[in-house]
C-alpha positions, -999 to +999 in steps of 0.1 A: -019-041-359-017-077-351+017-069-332+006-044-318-026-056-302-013-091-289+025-069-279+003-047-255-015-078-240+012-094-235+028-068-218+005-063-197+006-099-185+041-100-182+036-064-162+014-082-143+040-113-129+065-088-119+048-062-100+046-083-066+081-094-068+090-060-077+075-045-047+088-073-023+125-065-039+119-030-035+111-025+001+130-050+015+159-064-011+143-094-006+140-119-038+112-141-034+116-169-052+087-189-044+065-161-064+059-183-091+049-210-070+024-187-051+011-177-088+002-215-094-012-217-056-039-188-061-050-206-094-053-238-074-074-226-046-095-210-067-106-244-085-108-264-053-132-234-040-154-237-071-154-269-081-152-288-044-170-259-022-192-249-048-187-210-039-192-181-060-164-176-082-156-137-076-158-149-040-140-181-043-109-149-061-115-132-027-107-161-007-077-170-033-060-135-029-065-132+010-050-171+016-020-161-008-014-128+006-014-146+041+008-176+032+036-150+019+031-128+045+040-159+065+065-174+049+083-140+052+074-142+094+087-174+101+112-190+074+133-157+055+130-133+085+156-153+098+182-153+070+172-119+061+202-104+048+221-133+035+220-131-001+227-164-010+204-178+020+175-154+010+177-165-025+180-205-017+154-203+012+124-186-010+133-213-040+128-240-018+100-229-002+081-224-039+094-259-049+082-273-019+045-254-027+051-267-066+063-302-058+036-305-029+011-300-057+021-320-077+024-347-055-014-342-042-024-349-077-028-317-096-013-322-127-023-324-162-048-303-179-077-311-166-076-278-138-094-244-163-105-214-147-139-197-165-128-166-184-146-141-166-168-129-201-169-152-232-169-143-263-145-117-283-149-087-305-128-069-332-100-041-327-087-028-358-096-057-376-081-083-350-102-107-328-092-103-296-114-125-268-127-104-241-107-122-212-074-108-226-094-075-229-101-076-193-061-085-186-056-050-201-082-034-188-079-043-153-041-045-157-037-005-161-061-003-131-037-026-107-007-002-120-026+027-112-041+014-075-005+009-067+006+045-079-022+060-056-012+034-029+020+038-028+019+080-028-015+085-009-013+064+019+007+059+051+016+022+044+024+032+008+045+062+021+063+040+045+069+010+019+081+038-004+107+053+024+117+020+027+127+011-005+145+045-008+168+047+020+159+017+045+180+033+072+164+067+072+127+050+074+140+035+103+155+063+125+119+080+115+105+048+132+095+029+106+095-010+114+119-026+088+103-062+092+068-051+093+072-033+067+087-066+047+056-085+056+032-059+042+051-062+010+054-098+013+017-101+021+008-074-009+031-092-030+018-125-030-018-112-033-006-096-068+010-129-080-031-140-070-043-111-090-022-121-120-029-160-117-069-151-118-068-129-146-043-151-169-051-188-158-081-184-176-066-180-212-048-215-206-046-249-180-035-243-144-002-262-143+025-267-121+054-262-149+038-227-147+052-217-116+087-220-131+078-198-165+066-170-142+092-167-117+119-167-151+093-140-168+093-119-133+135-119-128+139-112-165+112-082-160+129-068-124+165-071-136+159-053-175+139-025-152+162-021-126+155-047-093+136-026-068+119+000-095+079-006-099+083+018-130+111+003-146+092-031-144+061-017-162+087-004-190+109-036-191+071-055-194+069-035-225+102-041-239+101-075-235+065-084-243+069-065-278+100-086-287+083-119-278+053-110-304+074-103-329+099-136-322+065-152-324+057-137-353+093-142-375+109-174-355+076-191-339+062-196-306+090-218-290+117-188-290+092-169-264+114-181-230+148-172-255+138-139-254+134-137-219+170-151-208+189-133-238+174-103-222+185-109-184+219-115-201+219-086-223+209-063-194+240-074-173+265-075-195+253-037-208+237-022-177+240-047-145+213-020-124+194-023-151+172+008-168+158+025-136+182+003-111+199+020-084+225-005-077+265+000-079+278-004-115+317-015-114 
């Protein structure tokens, strides 16, 4: 039960990473790799809102979520917009932009681990005879709502319709007159926000560090490419996969084999299945 329990938490958290980097990937083959340095900048403005403003902290997450999703949106507008389409410039542009965030906070003093979030309810409670602390309850909880949101998003709206033609057959979206850049900064802008959403929920359980960006950018690839890059779905699944085999690695080897798990699955995945599960990409 033990495995169980903690294997659907974390699962959920690791669901959680991916998603925005997911969707960014999906709609417009675009790797961000400063998401794990966004991640780390939510958590971040959220302590200098409570702790230096003094503001509410629900409104001090609002604040957080709106900045991020507005700092991607504009990184997308004015840095990768213009090497849009160069893999290897895509993919070296976004990682130094997130090391630039990551160093930049480091280098204004926030390190250590003396930066905490408040969990938002203390306490914890039994399932099945496990204690589980509500604050990973609410991970779950509110996890399965931000999967399902997106779901209804993506099928119910006409920004969710469009993101979704995009990622499907960009060229088609377009002759339909669908704008292929706006459409990247909605994602971009959607997709940072969710890297907030994550950072909120989890910073809580632990210290808001900069190393962290790093952990959660690997945890996000290793998520997209087992899933298949560009498949929401096949990220949820590959969450699942993954975060059951770093429970039980944690359980039989210990907790330092967690990271392990993730690379020997992102290698696994392309020697076996390069698209990976749900990927639509050309297999040679």
């Amino acid at each position: 039960m033990e495995i169980i329990v903690y294997g659907t938490i974390n699962s959920v958290a690791l669901a959680l990473y991916a998603l925005g980097f997911a969707m960014v990937y999906g709609v417009s083959r675009l790797p961000n790799f400063a998401h794990g340095a966004l991640y780390v900048l939510s958590g971040f403005i959220v302590w200098s809102l409570i702790n230096t403003l003094g503001l509410n902290y629900l409104l001090s997450i609002a604040v957080a979520m709106l900045a991020t999703g507005a700092i991607g949106a504009m990184l997308y507008q004015f840095v990768l917009i213009r090497v849009r389409g160069m893999e290897i410039s895509e993919i070296i542009a976004s990682y130094a932009m997130g090391l630039a965030i990551l160093e930049g906070l480091r280098w204004g003093g926030f390190k250590g681990l003396t930066y905490t979030l408040p969990p938002f309810i203390s306490g914890s409670t039994m399932i099945a005879g496990i204690p589980v602390d509500y604050q990973r309850l609410c991970v779950v909880v509110l996890g399965a709502a931000v999967v399902l949101v997106l779901w209804l998003f993506t099928h119910h709206t006409r920004i969710g319709l469009a993101l979704r033609g995009m990622a499907q057959d960009e060229r088609a979206a377009m002759m339909l007159g669908i704008d292929s850049d706006w459409m990247a900064v909605v994602a971009m802008g959607i997709g940072s926000m969710l890297a907030a959403l994550a950072a909120v929920l989890l910073l809580p359980l632990g210290n808001i560090v900069v190393e962290s960006g790093y952990n959660v950018l690997i945890l996000a690839i290793a998520v997209c490419i087992v899933g298949g890059l560009g498949s929401w779905m096949g990220a949820v699944l590959a969450a699942f996969l993954i975060g059951f085999a770093q429970i039980l690695t944690v359980v039989y080897l210990g907790t330092h084999f967690q990271m392990v798990v993730a690379l020997l699955a992102i290698i696994v995945t392309l020697i076996i299945k390069p698209s990976g599960i749900f990927g639509r990409q050309k297999e040679v």
